[in-house]
Structures are given as C-alpha cells and as structure tokens.
BATOR-204503 format. One record per atom (N, C-alpha, C, O): residue number from 1; atom name; x, z, y. Coordinates in steps of 0.02 Angstrom, whole numbers. Layout:
N
pos / site / X / Z / Y
NUM / CA / X / Z / Y
...
REM end
This chain:
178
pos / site / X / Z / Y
1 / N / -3858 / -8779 / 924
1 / CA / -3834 / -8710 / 919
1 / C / -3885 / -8663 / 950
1 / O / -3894 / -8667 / 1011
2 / N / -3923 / -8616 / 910
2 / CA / -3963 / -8576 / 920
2 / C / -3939 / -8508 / 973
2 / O / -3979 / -8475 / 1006
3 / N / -3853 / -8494 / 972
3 / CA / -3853 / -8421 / 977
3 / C / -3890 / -8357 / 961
3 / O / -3909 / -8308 / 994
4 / N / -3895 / -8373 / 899
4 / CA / -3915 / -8327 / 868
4 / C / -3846 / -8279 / 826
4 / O / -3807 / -8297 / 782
5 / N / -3854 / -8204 / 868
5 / CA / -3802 / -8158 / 827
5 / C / -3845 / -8105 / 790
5 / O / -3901 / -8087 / 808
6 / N / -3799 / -8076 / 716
6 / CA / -3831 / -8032 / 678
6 / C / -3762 / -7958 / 702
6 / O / -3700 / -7958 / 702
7 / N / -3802 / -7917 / 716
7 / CA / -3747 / -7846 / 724
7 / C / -3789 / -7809 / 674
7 / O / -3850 / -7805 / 664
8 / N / -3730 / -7781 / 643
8 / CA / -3717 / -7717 / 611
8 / C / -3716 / -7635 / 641
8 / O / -3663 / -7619 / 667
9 / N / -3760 / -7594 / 640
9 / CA / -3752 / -7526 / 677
9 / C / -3743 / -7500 / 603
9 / O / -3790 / -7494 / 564
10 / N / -3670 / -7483 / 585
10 / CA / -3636 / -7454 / 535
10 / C / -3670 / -7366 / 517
10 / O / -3670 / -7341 / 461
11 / N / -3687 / -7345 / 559
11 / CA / -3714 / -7268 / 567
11 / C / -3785 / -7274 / 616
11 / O / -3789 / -7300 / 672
12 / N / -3842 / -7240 / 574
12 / CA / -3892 / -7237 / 600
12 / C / -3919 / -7211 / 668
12 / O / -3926 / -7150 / 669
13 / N / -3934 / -7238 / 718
13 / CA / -3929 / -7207 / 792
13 / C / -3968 / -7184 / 806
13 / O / -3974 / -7134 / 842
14 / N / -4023 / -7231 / 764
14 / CA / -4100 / -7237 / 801
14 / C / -4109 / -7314 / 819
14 / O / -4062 / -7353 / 823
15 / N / -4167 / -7327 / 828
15 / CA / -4202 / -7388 / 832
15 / C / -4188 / -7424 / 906
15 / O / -4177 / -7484 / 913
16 / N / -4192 / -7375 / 958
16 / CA / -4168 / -7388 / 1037
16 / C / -4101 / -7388 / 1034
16 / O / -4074 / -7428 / 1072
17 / N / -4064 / -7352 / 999
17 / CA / -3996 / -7384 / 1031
17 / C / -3949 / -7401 / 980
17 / O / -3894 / -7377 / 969
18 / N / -3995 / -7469 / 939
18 / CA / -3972 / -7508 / 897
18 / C / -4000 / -7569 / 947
18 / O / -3961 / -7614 / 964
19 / N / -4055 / -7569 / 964
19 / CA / -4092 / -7624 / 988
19 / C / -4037 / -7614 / 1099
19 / O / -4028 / -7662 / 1137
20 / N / -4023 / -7567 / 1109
20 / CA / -3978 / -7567 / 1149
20 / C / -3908 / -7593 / 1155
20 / O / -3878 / -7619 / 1202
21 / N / -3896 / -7582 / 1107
21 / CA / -3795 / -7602 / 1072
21 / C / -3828 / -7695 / 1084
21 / O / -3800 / -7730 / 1125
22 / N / -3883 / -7722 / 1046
22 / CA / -3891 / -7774 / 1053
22 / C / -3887 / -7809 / 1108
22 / O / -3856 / -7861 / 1122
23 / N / -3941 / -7757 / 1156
23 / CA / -3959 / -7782 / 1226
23 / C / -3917 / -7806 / 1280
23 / O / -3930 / -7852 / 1318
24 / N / -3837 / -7751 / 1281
24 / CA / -3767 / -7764 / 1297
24 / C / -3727 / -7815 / 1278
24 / O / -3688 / -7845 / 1316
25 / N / -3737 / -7831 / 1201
25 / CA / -3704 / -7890 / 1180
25 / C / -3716 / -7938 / 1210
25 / O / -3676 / -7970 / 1245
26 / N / -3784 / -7953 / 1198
26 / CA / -3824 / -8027 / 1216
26 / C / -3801 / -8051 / 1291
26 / O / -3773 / -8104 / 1303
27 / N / -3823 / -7988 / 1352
27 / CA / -3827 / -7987 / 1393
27 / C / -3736 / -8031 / 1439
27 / O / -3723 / -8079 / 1476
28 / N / -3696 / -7971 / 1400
28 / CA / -3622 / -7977 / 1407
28 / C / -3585 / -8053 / 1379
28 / O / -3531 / -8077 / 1396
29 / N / -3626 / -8075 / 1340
29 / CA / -3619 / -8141 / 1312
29 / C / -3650 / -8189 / 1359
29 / O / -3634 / -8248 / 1359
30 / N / -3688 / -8168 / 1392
30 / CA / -3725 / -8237 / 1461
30 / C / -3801 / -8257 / 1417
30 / O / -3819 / -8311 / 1440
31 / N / -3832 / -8242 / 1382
31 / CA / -3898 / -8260 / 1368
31 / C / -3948 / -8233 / 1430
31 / O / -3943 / -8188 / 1471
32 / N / -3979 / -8263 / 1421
32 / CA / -4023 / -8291 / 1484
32 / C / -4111 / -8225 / 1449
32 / O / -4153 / -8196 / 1483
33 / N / -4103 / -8229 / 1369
33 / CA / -4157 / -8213 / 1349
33 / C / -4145 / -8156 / 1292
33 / O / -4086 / -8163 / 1276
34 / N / -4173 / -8104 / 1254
34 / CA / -4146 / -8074 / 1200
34 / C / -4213 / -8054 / 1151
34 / O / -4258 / -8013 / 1163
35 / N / -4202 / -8102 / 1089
35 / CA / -4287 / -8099 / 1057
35 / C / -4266 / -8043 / 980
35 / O / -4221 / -8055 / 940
36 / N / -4311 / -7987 / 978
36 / CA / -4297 / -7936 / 924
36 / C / -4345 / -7944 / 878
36 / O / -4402 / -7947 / 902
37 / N / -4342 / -7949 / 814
37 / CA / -4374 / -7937 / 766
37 / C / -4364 / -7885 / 723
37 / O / -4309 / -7882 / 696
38 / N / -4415 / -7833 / 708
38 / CA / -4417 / -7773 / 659
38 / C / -4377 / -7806 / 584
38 / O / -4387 / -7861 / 558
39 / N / -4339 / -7763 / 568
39 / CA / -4311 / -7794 / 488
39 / C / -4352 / -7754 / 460
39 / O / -4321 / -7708 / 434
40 / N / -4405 / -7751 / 452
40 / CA / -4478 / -7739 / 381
40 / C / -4512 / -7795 / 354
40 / O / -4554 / -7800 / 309
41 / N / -4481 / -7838 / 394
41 / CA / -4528 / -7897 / 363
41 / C / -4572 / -7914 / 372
41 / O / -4590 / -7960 / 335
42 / N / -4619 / -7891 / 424
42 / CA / -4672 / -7894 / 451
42 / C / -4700 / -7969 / 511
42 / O / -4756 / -7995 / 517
43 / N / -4652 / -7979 / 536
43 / CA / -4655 / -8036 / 560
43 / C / -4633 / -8106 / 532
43 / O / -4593 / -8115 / 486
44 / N / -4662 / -8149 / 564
44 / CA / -4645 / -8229 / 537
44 / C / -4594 / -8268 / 581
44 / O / -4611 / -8276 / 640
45 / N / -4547 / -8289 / 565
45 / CA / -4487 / -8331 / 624
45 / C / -4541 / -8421 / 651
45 / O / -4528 / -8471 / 683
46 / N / -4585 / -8402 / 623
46 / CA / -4625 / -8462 / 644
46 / C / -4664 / -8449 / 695
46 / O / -4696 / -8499 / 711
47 / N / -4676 / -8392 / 734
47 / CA / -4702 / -8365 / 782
47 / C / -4661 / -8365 / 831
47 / O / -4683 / -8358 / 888
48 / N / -4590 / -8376 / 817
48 / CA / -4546 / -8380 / 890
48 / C / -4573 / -8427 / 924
48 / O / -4586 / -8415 / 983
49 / N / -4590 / -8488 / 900
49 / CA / -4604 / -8538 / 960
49 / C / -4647 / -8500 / 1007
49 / O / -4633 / -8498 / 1067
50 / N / -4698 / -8469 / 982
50 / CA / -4757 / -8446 / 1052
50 / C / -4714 / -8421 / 1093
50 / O / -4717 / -8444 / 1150
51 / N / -4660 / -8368 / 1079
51 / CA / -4626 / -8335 / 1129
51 / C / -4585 / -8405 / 1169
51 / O / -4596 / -8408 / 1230
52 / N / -4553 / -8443 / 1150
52 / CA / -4508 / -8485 / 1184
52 / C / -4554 / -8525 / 1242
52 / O / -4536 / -8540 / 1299
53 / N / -4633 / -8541 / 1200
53 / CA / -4673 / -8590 / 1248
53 / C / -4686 / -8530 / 1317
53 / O / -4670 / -8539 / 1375
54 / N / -4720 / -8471 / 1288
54 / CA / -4720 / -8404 / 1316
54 / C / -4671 / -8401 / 1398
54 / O / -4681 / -8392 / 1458
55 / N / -4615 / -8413 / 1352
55 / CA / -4567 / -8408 / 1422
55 / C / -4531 / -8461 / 1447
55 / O / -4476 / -8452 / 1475
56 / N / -4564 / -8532 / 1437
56 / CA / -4574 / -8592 / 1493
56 / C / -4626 / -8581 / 1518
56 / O / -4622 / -8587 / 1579
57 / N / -4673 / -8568 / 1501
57 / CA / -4736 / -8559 / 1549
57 / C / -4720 / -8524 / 1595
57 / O / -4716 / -8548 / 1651
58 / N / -4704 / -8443 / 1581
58 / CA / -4707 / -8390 / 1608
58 / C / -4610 / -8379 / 1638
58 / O / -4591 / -8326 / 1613
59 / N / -4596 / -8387 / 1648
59 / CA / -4523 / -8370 / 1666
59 / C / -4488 / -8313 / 1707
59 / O / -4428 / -8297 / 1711
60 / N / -4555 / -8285 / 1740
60 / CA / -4523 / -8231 / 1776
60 / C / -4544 / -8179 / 1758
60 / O / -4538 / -8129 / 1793
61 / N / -4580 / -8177 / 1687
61 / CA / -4584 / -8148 / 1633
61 / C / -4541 / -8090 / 1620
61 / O / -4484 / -8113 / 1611
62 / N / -4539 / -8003 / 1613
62 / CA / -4472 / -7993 / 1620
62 / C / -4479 / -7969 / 1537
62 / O / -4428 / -7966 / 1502
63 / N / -4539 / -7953 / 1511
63 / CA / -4532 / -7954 / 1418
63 / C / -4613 / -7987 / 1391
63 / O / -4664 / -7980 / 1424
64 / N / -4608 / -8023 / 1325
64 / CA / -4658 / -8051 / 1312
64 / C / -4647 / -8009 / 1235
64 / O / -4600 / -7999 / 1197
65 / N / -4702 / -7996 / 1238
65 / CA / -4727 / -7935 / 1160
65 / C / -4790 / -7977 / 1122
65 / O / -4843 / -7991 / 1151
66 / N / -4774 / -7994 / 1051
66 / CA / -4810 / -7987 / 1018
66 / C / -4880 / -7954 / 1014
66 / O / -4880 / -7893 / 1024
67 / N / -4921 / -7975 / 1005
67 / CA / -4972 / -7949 / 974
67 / C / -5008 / -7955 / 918
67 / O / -5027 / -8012 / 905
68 / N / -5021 / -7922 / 890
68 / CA / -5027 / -7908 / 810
68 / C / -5091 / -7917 / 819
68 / O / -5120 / -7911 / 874
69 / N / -5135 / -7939 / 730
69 / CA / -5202 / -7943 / 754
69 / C / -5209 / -7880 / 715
69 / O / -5175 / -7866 / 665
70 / N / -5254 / -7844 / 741
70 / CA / -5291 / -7765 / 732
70 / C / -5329 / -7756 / 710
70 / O / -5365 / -7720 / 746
71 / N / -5366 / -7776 / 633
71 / CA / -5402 / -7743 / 603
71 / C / -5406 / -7740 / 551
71 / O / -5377 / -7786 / 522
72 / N / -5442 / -7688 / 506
72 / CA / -5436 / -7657 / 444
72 / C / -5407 / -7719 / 406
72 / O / -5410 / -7770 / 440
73 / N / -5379 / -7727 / 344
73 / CA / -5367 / -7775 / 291
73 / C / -5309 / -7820 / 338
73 / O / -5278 / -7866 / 311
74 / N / -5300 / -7805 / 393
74 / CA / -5235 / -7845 / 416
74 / C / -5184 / -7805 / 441
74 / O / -5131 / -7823 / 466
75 / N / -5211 / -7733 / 431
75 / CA / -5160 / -7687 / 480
75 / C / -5160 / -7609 / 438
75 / O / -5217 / -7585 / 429
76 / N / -5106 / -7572 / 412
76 / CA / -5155 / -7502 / 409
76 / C / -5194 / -7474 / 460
76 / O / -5177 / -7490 / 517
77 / N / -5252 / -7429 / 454
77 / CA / -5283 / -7428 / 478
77 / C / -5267 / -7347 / 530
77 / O / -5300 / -7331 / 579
78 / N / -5214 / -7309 / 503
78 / CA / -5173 / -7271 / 536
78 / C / -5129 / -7308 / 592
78 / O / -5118 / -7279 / 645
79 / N / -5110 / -7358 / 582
79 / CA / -5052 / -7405 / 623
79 / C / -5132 / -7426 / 698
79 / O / -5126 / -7436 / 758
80 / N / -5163 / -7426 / 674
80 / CA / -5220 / -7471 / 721
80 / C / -5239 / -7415 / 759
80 / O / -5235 / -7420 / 820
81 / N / -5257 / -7365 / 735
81 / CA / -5263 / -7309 / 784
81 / C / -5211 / -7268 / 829
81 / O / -5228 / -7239 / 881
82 / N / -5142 / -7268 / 804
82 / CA / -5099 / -7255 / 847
82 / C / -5072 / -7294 / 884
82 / O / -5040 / -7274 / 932
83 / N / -5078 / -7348 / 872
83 / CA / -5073 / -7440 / 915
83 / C / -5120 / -7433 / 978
83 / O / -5103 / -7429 / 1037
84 / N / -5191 / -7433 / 949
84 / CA / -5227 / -7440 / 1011
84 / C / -5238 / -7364 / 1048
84 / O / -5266 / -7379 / 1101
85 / N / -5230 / -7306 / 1048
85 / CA / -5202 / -7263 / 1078
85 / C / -5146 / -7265 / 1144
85 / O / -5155 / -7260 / 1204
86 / N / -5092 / -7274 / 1107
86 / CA / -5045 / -7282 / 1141
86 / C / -5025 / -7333 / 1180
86 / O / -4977 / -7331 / 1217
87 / N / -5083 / -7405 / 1168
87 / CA / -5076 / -7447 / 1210
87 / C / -5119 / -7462 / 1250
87 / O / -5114 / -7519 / 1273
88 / N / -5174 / -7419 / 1275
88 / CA / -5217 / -7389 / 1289
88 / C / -5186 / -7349 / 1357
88 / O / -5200 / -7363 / 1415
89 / N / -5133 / -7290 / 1330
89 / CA / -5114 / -7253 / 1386
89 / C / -5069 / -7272 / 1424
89 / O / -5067 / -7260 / 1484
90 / N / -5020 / -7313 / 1387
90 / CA / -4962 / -7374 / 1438
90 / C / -5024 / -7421 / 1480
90 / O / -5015 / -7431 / 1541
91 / N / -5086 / -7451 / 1445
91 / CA / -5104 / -7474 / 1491
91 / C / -5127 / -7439 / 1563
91 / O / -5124 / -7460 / 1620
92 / N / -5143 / -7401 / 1546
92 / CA / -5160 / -7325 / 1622
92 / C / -5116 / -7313 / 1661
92 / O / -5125 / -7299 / 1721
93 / N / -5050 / -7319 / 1627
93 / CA / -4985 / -7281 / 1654
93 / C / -4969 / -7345 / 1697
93 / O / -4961 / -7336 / 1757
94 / N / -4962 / -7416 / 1670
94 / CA / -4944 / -7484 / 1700
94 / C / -4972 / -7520 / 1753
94 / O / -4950 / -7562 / 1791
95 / N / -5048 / -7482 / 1744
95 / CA / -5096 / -7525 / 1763
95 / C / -5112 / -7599 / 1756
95 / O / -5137 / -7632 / 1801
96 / N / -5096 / -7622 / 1699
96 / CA / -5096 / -7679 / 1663
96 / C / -5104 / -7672 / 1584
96 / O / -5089 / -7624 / 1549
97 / N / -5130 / -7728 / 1568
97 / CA / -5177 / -7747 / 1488
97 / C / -5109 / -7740 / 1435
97 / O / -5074 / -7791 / 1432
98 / N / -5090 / -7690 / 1399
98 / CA / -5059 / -7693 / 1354
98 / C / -5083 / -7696 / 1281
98 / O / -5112 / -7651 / 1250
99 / N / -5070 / -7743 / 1263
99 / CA / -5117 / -7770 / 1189
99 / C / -5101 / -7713 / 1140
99 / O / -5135 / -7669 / 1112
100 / N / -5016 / -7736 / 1139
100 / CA / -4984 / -7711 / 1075
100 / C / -4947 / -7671 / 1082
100 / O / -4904 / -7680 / 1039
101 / N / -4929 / -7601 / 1130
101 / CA / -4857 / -7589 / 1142
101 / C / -4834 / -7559 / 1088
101 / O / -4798 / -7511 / 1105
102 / N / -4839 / -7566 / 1010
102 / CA / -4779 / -7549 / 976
102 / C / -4757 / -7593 / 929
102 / O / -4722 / -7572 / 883
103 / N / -4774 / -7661 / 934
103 / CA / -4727 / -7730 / 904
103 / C / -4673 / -7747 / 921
103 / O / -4659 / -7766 / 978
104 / N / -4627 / -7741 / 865
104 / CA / -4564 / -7752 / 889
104 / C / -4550 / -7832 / 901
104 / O / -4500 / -7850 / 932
105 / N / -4580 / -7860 / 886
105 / CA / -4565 / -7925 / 892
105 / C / -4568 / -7976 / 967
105 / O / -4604 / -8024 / 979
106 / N / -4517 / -7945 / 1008
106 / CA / -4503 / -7957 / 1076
106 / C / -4462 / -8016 / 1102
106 / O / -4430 / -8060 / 1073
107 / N / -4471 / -8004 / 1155
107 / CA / -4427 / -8075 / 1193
107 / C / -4396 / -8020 / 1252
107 / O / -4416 / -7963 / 1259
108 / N / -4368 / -8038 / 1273
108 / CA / -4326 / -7973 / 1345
108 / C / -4286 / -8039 / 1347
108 / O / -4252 / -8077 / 1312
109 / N / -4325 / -8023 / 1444
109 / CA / -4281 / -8052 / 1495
109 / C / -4215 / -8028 / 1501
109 / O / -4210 / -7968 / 1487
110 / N / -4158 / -8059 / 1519
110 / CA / -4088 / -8011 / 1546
110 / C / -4092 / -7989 / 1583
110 / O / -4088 / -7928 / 1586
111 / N / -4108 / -8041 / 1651
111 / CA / -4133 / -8010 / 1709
111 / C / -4177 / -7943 / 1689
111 / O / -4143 / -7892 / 1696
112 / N / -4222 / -7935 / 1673
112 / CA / -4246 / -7875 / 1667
112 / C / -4203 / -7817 / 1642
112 / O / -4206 / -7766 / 1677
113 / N / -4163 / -7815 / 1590
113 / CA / -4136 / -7777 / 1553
113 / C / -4076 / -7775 / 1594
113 / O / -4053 / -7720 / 1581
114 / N / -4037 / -7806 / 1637
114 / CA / -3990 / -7788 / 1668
114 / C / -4025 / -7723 / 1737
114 / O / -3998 / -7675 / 1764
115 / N / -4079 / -7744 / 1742
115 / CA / -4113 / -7724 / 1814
115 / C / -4155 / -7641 / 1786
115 / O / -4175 / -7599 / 1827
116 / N / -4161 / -7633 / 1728
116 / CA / -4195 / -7572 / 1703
116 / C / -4148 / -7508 / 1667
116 / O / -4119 / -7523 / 1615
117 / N / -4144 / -7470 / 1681
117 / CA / -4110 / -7423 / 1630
117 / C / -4120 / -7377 / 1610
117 / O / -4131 / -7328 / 1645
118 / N / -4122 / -7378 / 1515
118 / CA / -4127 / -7354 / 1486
118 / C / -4124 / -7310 / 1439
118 / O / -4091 / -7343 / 1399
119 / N / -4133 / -7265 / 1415
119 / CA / -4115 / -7193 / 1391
119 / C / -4121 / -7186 / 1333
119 / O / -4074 / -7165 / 1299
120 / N / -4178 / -7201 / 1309
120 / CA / -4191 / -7157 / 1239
120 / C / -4144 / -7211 / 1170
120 / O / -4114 / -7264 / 1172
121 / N / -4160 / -7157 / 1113
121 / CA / -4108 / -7194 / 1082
121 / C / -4168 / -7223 / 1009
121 / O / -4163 / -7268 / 968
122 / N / -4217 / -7176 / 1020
122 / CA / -4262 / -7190 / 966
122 / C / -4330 / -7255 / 985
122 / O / -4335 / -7293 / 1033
123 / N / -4373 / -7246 / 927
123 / CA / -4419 / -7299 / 939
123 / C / -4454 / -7276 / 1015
123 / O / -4491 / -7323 / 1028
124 / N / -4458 / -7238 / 1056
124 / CA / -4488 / -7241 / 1093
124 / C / -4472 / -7260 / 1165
124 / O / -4505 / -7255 / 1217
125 / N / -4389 / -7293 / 1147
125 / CA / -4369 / -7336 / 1181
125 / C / -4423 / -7410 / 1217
125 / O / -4421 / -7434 / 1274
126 / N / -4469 / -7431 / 1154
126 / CA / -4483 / -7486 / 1154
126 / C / -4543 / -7466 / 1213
126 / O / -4559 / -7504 / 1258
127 / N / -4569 / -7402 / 1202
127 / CA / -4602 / -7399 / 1268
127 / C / -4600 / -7396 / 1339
127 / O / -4638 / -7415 / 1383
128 / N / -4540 / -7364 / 1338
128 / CA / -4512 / -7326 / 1382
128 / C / -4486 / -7401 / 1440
128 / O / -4485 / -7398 / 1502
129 / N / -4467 / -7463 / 1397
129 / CA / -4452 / -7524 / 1421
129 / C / -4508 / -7557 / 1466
129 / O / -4503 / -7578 / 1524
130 / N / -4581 / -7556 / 1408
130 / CA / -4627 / -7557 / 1451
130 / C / -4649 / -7540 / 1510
130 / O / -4679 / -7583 / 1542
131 / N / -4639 / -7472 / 1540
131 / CA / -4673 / -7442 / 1601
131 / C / -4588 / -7468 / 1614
131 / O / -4606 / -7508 / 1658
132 / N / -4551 / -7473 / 1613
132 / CA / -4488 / -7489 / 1682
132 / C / -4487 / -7535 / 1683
132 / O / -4454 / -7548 / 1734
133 / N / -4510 / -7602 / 1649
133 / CA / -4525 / -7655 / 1647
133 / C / -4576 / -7677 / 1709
133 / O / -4571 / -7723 / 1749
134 / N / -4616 / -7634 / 1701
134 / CA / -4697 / -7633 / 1739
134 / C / -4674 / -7618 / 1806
134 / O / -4672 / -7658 / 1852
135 / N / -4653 / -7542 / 1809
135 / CA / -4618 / -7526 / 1874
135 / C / -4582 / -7564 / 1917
135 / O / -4593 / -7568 / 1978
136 / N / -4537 / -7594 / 1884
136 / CA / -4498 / -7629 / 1904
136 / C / -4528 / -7699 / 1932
136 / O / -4489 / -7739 / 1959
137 / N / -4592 / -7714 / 1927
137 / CA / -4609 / -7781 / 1968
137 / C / -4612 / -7853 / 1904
137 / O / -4639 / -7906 / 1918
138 / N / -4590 / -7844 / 1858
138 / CA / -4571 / -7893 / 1808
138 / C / -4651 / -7904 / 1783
138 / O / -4685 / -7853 / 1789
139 / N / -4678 / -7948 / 1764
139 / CA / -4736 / -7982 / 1725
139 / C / -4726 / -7953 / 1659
139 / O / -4666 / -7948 / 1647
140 / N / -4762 / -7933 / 1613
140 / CA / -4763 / -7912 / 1555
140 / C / -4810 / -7943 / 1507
140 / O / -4867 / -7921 / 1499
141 / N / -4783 / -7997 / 1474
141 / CA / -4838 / -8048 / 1433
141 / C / -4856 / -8038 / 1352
141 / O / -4829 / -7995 / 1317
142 / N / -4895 / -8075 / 1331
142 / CA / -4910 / -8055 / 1245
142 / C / -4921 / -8134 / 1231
142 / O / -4947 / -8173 / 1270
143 / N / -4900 / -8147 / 1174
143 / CA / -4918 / -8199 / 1138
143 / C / -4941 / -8164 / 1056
143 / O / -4921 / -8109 / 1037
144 / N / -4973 / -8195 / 1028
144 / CA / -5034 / -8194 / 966
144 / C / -4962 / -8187 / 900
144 / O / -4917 / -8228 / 908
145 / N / -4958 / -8157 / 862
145 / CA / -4913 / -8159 / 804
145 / C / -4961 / -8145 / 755
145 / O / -5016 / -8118 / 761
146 / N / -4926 / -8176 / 689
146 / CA / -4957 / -8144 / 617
146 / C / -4953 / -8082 / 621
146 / O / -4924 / -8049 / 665
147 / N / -4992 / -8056 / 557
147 / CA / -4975 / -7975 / 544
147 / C / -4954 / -7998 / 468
147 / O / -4991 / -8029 / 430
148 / N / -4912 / -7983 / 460
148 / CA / -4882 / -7940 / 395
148 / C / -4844 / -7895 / 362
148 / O / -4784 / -7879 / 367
149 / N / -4904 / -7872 / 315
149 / CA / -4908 / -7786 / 303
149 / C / -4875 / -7806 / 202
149 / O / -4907 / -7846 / 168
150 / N / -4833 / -7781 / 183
150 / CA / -4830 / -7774 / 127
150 / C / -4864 / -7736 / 88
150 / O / -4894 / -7751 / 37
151 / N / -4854 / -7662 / 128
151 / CA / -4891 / -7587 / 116
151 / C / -4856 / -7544 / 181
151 / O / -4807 / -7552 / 217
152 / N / -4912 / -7493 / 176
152 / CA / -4893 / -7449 / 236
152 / C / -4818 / -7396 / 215
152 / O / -4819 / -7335 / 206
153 / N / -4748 / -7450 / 213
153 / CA / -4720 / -7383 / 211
153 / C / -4677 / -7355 / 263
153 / O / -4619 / -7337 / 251
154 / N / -4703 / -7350 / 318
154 / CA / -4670 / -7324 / 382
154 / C / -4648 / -7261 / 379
154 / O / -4668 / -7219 / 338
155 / N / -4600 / -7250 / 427
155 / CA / -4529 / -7196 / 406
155 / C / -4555 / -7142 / 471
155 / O / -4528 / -7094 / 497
156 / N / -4622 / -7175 / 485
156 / CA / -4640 / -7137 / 550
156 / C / -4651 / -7064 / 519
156 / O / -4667 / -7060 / 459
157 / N / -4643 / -7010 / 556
157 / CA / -4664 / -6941 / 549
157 / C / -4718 / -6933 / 593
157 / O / -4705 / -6919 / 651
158 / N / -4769 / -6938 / 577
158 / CA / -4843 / -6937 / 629
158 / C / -4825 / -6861 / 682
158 / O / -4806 / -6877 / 739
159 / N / -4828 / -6810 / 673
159 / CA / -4838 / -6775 / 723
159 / C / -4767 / -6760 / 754
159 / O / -4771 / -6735 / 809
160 / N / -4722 / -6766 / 737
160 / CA / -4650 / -6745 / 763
160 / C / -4644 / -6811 / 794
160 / O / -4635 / -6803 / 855
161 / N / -4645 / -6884 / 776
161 / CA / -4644 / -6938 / 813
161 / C / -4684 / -6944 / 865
161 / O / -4658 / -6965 / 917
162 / N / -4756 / -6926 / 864
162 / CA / -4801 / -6923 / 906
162 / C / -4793 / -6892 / 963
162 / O / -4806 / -6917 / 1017
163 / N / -4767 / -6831 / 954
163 / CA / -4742 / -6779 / 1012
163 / C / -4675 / -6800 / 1053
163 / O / -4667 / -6793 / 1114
164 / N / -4629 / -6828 / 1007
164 / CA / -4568 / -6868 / 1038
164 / C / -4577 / -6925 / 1066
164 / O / -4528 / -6950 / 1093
165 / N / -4657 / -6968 / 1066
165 / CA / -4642 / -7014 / 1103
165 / C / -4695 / -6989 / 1158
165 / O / -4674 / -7008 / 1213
166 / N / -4749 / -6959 / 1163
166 / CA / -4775 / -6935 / 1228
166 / C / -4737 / -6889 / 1263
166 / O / -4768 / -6859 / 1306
167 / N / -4683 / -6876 / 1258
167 / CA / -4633 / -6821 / 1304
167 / C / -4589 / -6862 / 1333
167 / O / -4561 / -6849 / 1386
168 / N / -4578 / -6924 / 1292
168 / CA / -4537 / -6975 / 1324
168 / C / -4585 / -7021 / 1371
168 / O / -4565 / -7026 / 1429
169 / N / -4633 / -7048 / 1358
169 / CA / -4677 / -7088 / 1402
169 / C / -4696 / -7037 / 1466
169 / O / -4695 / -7062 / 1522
170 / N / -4713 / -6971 / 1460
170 / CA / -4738 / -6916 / 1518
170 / C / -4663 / -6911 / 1543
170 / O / -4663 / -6941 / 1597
171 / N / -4610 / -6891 / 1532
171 / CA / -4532 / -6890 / 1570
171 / C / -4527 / -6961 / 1604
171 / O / -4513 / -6958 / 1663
172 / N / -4535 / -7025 / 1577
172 / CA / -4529 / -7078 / 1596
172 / C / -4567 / -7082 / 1650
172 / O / -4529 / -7071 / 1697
173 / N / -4598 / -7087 / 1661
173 / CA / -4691 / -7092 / 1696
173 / C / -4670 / -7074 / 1779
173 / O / -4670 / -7106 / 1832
174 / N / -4652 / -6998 / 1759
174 / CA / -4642 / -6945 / 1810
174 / C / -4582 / -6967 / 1836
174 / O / -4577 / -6977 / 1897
175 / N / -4530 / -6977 / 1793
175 / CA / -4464 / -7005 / 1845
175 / C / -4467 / -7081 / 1871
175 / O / -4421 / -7107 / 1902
176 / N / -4520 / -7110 / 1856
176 / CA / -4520 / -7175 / 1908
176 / C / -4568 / -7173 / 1977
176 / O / -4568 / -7210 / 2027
177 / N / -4604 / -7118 / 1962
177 / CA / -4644 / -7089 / 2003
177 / C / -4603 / -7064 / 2068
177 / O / -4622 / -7079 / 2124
178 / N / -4547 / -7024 / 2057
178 / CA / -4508 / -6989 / 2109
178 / C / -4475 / -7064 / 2163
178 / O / -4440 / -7053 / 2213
REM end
C-alpha cells in the first residue's frame, strides 16, 4: 500500500492552496512525507525513486526539489531564464545552492510543513516554502529529474506573474527577517 491520495479542488484557488488543501490532508492523515507532481505532464513517476533514496539518505531533509536539466532543446528557453533568475535570488536570499526553485516535482517533509506557515495561495507559494524552509533550519535537497516539455504552453502571465512573485519573495524575506 503506497498511500497514495488523488484530491479534487472543485473551484480554482490557485496552485498554493491546492497544493496546501493537500499539505493538511496528508499531514492530518499521519504521513511522515508529501511528494507533488505538476499535472502538465512534465515529469516522470520513475524519478520518484531518487526522491525516496533522496530521503533515506538525507532524512532531516525538510524538502527535496527536483531539478530539471536546463538547456536549450530540453527546456523553453524563456522557462531557463526565469528558472535560473529566480533561483539565483532564493539562492542569495537562503544562502544556499538552489538548482531549481520552480519544479514542482517535490517531496515535503511534515515535520517541516507542520513547523512553517504558509500564505500565499498562488504559484509563488512554492517559493515562499523555500526561504521558510531555509529559515527555518531544515536542509533543502535536489535530486536530478527528466525534463519533459511537450510545448511551451504555460498559463504563466510573464510580467503580472513576475511582479506577484517578487512582492511575495521581498514580503517573505522581510518578515522572517523581523
């Protein structure tokens, strides 16, 4: 028996607090671990093992993230520049090597996720996990995933998303700071 559950978010919330409603379930159910995969299709379920070996090795681990491989013909090449950007400035903000921070294809500790709290309701949740993750003392690991890209059709809005997630990472930042 895997425990593996599928939920339904009947009305669109946002990406954070769909992947939140989850985080409560799992948590409230006694799992020890909570592993998310993007429904685009982009990832392979044959890549879970790294995460599982991931977190026997690593156990006090408080999230293990994917990392995508990054370059042209394996990635759009818009996705690679706002990838390594932004994982770039979490790494500044963390002070630690963040490969990938926008692969959804995660592992979350409970322990961690009981011990962090979280706000946003959109994708920039997934960052926002990161630095309280970091803050919080927890190890923050990457294991190697496929990339697969069908075509670039992301629902992202480049500059309205862009601005909504650096206002959330700079608000975040500053209130762990206090």
């Amino acid at each position: 028996h895997f425990g593996i559950a599928c939920m339904v978010q009947p009305v669109n919330r946002g990406k954070g607090a769909a992947l939140r409603r989850g985080f409560d379930a799992a948590v409230a159910a006694g799992a020890r671990w909570v592993l998310t995969m993007d429904a685009d299709g982009q990832h392979s379920v044959e890549d879970i093992k790294a995460f599982l070996e991931e977190a026997k090795t690593n156990p006090s681990a408080g999230l293990i993230i994917g990392a995508r491989e990054t370059r042209v013909g394996r990635m759009p090449p818009a996705r690679i520049l706002s990838n390594t950007i932004t994982s770039a400035i979490l790494s500044v903000l963390t002070g630690r090597r963040i490969l990938d921070s926008q692969c959804g294809f995660r592992l979350y500790a409970a322990d961690m996720l009981r011990r962090v709290a979280l706000m946003y309701r959109r994708f920039e949740m997934e960052s926002e996990v990161i630095l309280k993750a970091a803050h919080a003392g927890f190890p923050v690991s990457f294991v190697r995933v496929q990339t697969l890209y069908c075509s670039d059709s992301s629902h992202i809005s480049h500059l309205k998303d862009t601005l909504r997630w650096t206002v959330a990472v700079i608000r975040t930042w500053l209130d762990l700071r206090r």
